[in-house]
C-alpha positions as CSV (number, residue, x, y, z in Angstrom):
1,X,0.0,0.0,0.0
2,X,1.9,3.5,-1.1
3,X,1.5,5.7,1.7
4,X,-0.1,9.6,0.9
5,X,2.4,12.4,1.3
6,X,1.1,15.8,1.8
7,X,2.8,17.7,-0.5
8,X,3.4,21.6,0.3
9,X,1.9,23.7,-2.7
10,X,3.7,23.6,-6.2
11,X,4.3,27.7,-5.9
12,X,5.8,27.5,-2.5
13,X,8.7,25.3,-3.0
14,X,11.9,27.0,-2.3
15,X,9.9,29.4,0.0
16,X,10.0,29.1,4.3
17,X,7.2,27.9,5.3
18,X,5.8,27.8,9.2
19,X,3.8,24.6,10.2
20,X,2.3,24.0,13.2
21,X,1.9,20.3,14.4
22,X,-1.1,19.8,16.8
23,X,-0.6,16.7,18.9
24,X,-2.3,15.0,21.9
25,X,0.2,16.0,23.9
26,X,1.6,19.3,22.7
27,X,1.1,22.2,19.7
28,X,5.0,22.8,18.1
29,X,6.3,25.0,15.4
30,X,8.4,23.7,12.4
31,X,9.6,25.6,9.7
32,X,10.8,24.3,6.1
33,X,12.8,25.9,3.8
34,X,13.2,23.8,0.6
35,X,10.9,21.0,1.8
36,X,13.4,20.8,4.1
37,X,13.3,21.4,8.1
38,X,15.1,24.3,9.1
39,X,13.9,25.3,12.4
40,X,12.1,23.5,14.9
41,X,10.5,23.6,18.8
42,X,12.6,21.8,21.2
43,X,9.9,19.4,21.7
44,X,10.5,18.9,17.6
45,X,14.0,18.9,17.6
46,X,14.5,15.6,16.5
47,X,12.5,16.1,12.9
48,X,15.6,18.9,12.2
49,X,17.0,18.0,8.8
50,X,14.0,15.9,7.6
51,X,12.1,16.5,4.3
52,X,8.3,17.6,4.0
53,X,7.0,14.2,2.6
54,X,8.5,11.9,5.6
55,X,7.5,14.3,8.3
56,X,4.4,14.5,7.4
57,X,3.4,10.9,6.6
58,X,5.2,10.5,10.2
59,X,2.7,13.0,11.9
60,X,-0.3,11.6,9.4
61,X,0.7,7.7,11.1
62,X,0.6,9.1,14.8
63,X,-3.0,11.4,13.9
64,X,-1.4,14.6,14.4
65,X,-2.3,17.7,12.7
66,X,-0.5,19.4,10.1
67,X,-1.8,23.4,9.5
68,X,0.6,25.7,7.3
69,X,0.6,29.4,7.3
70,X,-0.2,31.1,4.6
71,X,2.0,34.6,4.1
72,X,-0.2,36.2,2.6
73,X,-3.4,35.7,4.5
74,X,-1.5,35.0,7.6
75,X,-4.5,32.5,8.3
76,X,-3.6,28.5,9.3
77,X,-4.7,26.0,7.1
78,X,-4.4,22.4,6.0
79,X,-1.7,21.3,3.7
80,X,-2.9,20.1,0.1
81,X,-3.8,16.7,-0.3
């Protein structure tokens, strides 16, 4: 079974982006730059490095939730499908 990725939008490759990670047990911060993580909370620390399409099929397989923000809006909302 191929798992689903959620990919960041084709426009914003290349571009920081700041995602928030809602969890059971905590809300964190992660930024990618390049699909790649740049930035993260401590709590996150140990994502640092990883690319866009493992972290987020790792957050998808423990049901935590993935909002981006959008720059322009500044509003939170769900990656694409």
């Amino acid at each position: 079974m191929e798992a689903m990725t959620c990919p960041l939008p084709q426009q914003t490759r290349g571009v920081e982006r700041l995602v928030r990670v809602e969890a059971p047990h905590f809300v964190a911060g992660i930024v990618f730059q390049r699909r790649k993580a740049v930035e993260t909370a401590p709590i996150l620390r140990w994502a640092l490095g990883s690319g866009w399409s493992w972290f987020s099929r790792y957050c998808e397989r423990n049901g935590w939730k993935l909002l981006v923000l959008d720059p322009l809006s500044k509003q939170w909302r769900e990656p694409l499908k």
